[in-house]
Backbone bond lengths (Angstrom), bond angles and torsions (degrees), N, CA, C in turn:
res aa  C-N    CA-C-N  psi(-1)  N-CA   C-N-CA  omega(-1)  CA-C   N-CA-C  phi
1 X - - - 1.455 - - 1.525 110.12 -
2 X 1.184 109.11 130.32 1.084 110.07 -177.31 2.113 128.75 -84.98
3 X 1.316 109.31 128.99 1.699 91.84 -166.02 1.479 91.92 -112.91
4 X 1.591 91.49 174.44 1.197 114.30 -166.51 1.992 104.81 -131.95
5 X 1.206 108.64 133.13 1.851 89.23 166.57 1.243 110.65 -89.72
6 X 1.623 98.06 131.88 2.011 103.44 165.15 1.683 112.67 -52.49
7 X 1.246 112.90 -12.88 2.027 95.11 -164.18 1.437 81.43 -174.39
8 X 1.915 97.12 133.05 1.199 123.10 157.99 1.395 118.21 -118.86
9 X 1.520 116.68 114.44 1.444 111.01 174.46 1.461 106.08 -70.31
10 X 1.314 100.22 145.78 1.780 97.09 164.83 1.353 100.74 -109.74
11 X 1.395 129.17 135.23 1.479 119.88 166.72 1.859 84.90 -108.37
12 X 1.506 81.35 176.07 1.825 101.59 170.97 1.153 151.90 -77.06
13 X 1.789 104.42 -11.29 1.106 145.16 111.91 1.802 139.65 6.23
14 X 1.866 84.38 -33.53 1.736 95.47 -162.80 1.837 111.22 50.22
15 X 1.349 100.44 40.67 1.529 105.14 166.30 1.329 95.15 -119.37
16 X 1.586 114.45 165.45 1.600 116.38 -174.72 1.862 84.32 -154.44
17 X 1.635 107.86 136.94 0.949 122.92 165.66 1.856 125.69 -103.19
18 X 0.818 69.26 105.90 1.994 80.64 -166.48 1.778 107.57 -59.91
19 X 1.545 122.41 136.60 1.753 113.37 176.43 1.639 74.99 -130.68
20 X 1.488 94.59 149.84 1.204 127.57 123.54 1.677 144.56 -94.94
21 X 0.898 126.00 135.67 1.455 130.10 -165.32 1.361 114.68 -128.37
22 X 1.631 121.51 23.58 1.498 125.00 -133.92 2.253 102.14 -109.89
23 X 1.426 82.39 0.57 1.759 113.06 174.97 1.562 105.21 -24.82
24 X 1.333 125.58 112.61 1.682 112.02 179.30 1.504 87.31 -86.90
25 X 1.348 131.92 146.71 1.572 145.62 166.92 1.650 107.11 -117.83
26 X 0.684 105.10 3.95 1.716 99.02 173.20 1.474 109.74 -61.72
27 X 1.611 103.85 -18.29 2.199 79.35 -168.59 1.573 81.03 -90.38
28 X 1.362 129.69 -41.03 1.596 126.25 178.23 1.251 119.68 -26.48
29 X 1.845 105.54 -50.79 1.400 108.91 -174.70 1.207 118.96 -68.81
30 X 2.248 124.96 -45.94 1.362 135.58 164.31 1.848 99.11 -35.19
31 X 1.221 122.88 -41.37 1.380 110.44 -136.98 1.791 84.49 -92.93
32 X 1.564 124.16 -28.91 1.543 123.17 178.15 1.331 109.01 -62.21
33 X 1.589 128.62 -21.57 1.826 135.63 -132.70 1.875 83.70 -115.89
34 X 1.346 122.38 -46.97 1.364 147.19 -155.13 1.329 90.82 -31.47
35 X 1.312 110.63 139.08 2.275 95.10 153.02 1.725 101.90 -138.21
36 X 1.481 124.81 40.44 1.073 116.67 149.97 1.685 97.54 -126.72
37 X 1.587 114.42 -163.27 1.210 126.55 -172.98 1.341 111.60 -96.74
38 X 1.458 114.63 -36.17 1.375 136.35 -149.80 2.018 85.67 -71.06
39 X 1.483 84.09 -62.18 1.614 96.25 -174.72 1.911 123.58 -59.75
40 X 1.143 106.58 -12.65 1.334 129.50 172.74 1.582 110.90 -66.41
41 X 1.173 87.20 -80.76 1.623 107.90 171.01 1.829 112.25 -49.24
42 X 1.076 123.28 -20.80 1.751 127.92 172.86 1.664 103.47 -89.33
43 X 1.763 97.29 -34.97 1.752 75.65 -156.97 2.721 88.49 -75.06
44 X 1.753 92.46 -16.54 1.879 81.68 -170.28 1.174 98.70 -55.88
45 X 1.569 133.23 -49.00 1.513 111.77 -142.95 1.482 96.99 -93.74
46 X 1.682 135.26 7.13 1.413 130.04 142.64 1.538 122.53 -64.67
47 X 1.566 111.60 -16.99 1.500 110.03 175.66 1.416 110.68 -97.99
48 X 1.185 133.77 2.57 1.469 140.11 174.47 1.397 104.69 -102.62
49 X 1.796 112.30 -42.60 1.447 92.92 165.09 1.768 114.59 -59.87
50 X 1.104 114.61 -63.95 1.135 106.50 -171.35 1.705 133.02 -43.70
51 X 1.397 110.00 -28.41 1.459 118.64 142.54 1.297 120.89 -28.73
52 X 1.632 97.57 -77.99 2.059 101.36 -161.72 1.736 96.87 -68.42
53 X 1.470 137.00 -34.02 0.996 134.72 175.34 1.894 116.80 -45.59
54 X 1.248 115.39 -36.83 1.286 142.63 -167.62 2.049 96.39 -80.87
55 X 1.371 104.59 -47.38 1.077 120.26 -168.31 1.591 103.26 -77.06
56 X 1.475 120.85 -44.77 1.380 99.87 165.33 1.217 130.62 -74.63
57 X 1.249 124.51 -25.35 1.216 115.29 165.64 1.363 111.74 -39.60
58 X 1.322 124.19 -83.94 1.326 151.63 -171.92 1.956 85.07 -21.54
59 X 1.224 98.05 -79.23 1.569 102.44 -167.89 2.148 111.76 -37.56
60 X 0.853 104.46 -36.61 1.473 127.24 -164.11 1.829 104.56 -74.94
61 X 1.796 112.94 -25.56 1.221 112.29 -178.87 1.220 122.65 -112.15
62 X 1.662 99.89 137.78 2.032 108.86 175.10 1.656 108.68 -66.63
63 X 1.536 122.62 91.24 1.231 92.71 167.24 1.227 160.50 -92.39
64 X 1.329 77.82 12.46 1.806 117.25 -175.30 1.456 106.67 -57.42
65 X 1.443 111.52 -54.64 1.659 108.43 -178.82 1.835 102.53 -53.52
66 X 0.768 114.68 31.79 1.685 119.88 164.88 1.653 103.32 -130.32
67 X 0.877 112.67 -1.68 1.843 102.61 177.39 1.381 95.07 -87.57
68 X 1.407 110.48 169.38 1.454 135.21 168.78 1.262 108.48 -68.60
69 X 0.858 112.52 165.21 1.794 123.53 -174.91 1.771 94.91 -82.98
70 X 1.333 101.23 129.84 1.913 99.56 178.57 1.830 108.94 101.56
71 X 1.085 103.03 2.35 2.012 97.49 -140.71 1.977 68.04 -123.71
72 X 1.549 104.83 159.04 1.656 121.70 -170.56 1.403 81.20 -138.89
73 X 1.437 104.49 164.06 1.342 125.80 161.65 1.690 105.63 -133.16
74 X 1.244 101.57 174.33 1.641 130.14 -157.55 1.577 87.28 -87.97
75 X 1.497 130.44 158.03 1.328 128.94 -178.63 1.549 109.07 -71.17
76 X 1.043 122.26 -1.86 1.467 120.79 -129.98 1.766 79.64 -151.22
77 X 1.572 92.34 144.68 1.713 114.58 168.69 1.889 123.80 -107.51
78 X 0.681 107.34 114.46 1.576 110.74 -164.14 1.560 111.23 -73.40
79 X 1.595 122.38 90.96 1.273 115.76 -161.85 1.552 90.34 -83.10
80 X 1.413 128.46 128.34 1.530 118.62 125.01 1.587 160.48 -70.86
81 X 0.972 111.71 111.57 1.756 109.72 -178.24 1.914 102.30 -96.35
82 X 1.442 89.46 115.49 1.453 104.21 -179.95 1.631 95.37 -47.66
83 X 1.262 133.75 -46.15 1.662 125.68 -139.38 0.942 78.76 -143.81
84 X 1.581 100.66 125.00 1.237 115.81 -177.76 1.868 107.91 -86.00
85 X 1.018 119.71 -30.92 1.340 120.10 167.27 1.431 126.51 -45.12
86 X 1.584 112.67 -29.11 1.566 129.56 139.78 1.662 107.81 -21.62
87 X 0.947 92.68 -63.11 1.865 115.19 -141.96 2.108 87.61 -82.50
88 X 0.760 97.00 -31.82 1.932 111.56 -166.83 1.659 82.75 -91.50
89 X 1.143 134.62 -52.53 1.744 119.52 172.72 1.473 113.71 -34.56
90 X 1.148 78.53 -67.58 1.915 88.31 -171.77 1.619 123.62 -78.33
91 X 1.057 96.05 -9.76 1.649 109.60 156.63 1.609 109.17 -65.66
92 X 1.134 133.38 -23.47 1.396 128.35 -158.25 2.064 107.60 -94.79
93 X 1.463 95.06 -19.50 1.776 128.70 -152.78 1.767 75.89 -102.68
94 X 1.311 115.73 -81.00 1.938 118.84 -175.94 1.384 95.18 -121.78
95 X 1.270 104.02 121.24 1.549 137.87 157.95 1.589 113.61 -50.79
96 X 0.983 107.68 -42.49 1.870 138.74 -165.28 1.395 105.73 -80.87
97 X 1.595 128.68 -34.24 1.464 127.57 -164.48 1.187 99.55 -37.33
98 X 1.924 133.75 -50.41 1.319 101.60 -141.14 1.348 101.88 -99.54
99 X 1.625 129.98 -17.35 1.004 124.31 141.62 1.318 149.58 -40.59
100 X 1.370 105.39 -18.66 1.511 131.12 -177.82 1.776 101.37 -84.21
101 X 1.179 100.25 -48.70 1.599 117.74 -171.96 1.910 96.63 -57.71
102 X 1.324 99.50 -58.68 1.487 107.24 -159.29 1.937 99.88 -63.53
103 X 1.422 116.26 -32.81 1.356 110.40 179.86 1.760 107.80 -72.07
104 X 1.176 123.73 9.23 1.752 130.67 177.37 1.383 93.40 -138.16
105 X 1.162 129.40 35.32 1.705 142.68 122.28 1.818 89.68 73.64
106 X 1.626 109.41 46.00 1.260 126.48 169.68 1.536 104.78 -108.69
107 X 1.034 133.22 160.52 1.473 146.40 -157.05 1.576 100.15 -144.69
108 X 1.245 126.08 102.53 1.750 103.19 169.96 1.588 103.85 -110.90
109 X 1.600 105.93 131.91 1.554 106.90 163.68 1.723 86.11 -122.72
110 X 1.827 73.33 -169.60 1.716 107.32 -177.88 0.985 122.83 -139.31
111 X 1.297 138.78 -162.94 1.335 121.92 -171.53 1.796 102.96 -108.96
112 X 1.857 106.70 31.73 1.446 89.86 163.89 1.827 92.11 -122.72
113 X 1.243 121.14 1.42 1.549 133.16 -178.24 1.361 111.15 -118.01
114 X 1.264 136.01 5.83 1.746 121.87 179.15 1.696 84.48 -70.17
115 X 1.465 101.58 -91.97 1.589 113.92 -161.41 1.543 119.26 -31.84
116 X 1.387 118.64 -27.01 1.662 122.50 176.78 1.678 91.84 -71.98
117 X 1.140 116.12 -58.14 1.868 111.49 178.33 1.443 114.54 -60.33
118 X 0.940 142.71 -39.10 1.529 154.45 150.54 1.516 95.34 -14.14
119 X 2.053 92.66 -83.28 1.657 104.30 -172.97 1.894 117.91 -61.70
120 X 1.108 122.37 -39.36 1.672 115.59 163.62 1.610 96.78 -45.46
121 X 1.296 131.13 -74.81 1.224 113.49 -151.52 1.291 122.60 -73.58
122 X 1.417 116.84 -7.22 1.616 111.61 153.56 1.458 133.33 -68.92
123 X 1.365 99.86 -27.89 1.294 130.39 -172.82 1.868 107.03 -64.69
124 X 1.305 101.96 -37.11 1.178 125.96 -169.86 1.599 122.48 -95.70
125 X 1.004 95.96 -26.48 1.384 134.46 157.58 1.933 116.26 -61.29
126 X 1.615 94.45 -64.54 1.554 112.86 171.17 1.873 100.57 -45.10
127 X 0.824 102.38 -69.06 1.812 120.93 -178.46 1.283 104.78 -15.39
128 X 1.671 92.15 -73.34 1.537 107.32 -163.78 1.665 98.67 -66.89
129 X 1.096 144.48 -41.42 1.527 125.15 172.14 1.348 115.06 -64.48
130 X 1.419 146.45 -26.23 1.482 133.16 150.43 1.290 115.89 -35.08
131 X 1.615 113.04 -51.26 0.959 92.91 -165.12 1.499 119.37 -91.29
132 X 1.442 134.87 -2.00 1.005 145.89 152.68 1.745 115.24 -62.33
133 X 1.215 122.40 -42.65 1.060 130.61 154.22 1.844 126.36 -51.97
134 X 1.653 102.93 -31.71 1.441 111.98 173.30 1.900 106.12 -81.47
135 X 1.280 108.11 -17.54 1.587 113.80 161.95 1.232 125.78 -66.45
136 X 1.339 97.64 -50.13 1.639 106.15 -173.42 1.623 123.17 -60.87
137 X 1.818 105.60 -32.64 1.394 130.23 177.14 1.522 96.65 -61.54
138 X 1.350 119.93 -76.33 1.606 123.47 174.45 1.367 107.39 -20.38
139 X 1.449 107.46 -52.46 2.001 99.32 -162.14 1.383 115.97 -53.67
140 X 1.614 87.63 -46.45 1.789 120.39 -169.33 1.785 101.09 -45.36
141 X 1.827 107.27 -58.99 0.894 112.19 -163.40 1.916 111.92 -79.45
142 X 0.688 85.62 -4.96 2.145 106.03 171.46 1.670 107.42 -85.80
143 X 1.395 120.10 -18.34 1.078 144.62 -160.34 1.410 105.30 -87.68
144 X 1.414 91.96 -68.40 1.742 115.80 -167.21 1.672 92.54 -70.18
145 X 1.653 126.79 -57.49 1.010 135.48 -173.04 1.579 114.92 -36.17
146 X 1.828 108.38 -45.42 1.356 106.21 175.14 1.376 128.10 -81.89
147 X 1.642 110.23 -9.17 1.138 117.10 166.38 1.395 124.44 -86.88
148 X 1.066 106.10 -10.70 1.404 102.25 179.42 1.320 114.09 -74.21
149 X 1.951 98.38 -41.02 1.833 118.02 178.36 1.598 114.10 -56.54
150 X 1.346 109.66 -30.43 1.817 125.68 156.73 1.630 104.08 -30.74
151 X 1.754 102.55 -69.86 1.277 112.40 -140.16 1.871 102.66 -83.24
152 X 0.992 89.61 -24.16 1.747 106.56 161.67 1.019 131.37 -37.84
153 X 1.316 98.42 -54.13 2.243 130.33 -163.76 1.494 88.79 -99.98
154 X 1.533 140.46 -38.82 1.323 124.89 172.78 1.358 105.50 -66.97
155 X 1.380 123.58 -52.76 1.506 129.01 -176.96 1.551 102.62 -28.52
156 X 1.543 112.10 -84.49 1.878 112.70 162.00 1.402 135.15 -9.96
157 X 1.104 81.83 -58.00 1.644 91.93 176.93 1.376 136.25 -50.67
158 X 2.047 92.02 -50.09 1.281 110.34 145.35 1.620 146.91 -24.76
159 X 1.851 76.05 -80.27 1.411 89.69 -179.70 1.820 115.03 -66.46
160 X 1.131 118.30 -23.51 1.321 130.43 -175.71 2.190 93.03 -66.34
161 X 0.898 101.23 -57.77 1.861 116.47 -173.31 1.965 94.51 -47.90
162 X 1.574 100.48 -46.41 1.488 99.15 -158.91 1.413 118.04 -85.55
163 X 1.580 98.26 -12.07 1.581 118.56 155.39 1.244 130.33 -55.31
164 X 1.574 102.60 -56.98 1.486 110.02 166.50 1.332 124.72 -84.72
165 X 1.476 122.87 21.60 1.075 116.50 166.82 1.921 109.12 -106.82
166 X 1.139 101.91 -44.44 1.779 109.46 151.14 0.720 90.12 -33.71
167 X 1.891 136.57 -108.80 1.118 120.64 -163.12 1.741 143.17 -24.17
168 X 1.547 108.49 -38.77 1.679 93.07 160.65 1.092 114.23 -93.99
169 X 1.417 125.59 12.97 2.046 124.44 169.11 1.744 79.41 -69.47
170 X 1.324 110.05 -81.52 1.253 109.41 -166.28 1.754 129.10 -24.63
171 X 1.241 95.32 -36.51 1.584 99.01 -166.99 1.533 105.77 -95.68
172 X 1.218 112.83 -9.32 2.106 128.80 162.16 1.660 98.87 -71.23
173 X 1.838 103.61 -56.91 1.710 83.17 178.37 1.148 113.76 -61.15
174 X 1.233 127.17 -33.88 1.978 97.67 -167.46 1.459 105.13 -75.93
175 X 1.135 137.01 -46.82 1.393 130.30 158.51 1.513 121.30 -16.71
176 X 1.562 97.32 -45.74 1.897 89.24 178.14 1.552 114.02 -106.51
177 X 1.141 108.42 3.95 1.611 109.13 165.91 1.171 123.09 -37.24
178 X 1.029 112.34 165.95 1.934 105.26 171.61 1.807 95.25 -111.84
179 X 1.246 118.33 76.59 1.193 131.22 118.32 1.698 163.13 -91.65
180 X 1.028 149.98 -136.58 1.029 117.54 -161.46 1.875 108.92 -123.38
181 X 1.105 77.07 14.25 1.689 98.11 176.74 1.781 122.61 -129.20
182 X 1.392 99.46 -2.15 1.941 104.80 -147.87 1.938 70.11 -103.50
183 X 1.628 84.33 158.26 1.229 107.81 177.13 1.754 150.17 -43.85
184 X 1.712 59.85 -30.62 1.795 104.19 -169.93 1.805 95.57 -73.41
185 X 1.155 121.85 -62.18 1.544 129.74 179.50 1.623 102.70 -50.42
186 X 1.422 118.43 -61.87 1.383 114.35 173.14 1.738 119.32 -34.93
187 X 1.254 97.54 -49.83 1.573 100.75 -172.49 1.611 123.90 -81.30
188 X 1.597 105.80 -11.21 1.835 132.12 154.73 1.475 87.91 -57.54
189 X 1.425 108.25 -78.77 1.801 102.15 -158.21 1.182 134.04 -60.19
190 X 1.422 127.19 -10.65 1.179 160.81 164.49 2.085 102.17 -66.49
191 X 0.830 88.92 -51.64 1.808 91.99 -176.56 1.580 106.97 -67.01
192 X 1.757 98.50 -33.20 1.429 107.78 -152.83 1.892 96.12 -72.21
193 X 1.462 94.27 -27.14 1.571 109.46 -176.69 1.283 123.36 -77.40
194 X 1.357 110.39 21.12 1.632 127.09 -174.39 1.269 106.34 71.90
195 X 1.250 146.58 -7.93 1.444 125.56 166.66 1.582 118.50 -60.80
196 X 1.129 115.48 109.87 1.707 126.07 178.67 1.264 120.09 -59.14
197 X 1.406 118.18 130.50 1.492 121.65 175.08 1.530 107.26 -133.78
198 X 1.073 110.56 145.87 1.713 111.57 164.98 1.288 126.81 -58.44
199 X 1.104 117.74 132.84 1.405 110.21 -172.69 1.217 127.99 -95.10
200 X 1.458 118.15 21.29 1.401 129.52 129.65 1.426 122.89 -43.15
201 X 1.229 94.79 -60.14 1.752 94.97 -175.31 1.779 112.51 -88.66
202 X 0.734 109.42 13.47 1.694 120.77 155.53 1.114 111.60 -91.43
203 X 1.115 116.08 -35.23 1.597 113.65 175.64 1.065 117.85 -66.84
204 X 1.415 112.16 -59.86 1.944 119.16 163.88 1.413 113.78 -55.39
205 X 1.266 120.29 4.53 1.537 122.27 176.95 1.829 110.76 -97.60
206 X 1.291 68.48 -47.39 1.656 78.50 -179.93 1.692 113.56 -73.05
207 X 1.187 124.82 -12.83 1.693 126.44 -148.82 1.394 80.12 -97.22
208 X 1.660 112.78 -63.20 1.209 128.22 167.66 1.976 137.78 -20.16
209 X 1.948 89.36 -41.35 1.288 91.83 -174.94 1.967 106.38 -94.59
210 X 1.749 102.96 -21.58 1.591 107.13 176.01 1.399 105.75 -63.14
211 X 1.940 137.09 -21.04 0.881 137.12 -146.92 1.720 94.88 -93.10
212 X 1.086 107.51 -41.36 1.140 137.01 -127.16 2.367 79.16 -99.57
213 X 1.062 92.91 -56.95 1.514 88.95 161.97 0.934 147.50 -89.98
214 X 1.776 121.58 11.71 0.977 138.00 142.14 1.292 124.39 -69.37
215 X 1.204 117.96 -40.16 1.648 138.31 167.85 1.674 99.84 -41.54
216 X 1.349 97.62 -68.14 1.955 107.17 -170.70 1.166 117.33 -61.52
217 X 1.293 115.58 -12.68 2.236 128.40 -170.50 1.844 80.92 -90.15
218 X 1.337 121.21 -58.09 1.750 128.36 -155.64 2.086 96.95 -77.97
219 X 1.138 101.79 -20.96 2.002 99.85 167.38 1.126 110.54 -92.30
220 X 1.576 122.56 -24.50 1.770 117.04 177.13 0.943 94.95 -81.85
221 X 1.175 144.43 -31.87 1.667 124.88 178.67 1.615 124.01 -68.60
C-alpha cells in the first residue's frame, strides 16, 4: 500500500520533518461510547492494536522518495495521535509503545507535544547554524588576516623601493648642485671659458641645478 505524509515541515536548513496523522481512533471512540466493561476492554486492546499497526507501517516506509530533490529528512517519522487519550489508552495495555515506536525510528506526539517538538527542533537546528556560521566568521577572519599580512609585505617592499629611490634623487642632487665638483659648476666654467651655449639650455641648467639644491638643503635636514 502505498503512503503518503499528511505534513512536511520545511525548515531552512533544506531539512523537512515528515508527520503522520494516519491514527485509526475508532476503537478509542467504541471504547469512550462503551457502557459495559467487557466492551471497554475489547474496544482498548483494538486501540493499541491499531497504534503498533500504524507504527509498523511508519517504521517499514522510505519517506524520503517524497522529498524534493536537495531537501534531507530527520531519521525518524513523526507519528501523530490527534487525542492524546488514544495514546494514554494504550499506554495502560504497553508501557513501552512509545519507546518501542522511537527504537523503529517512529516519533509519537499529540496534540499537547507536536509544537514543543516542532520548537526543540528548530531550536536545535538554530544552534547548529551559529555554529556553522561561528566557522564561517573564523575563515573570513583567517582570510582578511592573511590579506592584510599581503598588504604589509607589499607595503615594505614599497617603502623599501621608495627609499632607495630617494636615495639616488639625493645623490643626482648633489651631483647637480652648484658646488665645486657637480656638473652644473663644470658646465658654468666651461661657458665662462668662451665656449658658447644657448641660453635656453642655461636656463634649464641653471633651473635644474637651484632645483636640484633645494632638494639636497630639504634631505640634509
Amino acid at each position: 500500500k502505498k503512503m503518503r505524509p499528511d505534513f512536511i515541515f520545511h525548515f531552512p536548513d533544506n531539512t523537512d520533518v515528515i508527520i503522520d496523522s494516519k491514527v485509526n481512533m475508532d476503537a478509542y471512540v467504541d471504547w469512550h461510547n462503551a457502557d459495559d466493561q467487557l466492551t471497554k476492554d475489547e474496544a482498548c486492546r483494538r486501540n493499541l492494536a491499531a497504534l503498533k499497526a500504524q507504527i509498523k507501517n511508519l517504521s517499514g516506509k522510505n519517506y524520503n522518495e517524497y522529498l524534493r530533490e536537495g531537501r534531507k529528512s530527520l531519521p525518524f517519522v513523526v507519528m501523530y495521535v490527534a487525542n492524546y487519550g488514544a495514546l494514554a489508552l494504550a499506554k495502560t495495555l504497553d508501557p513501552e509503545i512509545v519507546n518501542d515506536a522511537y527504537r523503529s525510528n517512529v516519533l509519537i506526539t499529540t496534540e499537547e507535544t507536536i509544537m514543543p517538538l516542532l520548537f526543540l527542533i528548530r531550536y536545535a537546528w538554530r544552534g547548529a547554524e551559529q555554529i556553522r556560521n561561528q566557522e564561517e566568521i573564523v575563515k573570513n577572519a583567517r582570510y582578511m588576516i592573511d590579506r592584510v599580512s599581503e598588504l604589509c609585505e607589499s607595503h615594505a617592499v614599497v617603502g623599501a623601493a621608495l627609499n632607495k629611490a630617494l636615495e639616488a634623487h639625493r645623490l643626482c642632487s648633489v651631483k647637480l648642485a652648484q658646488s665645486g665638483s657637480s656638473i652644473v659648476t663644470a658646465a658654468k666654467n666651461i661657458e665662462r671659458l668662451g665656449v658658447q651655449a644657448k641660453e635656453e639650455k642655461m636656463k634649464h641648467i641653471n633651473a635644474a641645478a637651484a632645483q636640484a639644491e633645494q632638494a639636497a638643503n630639504l634631505l640634509a635636514e
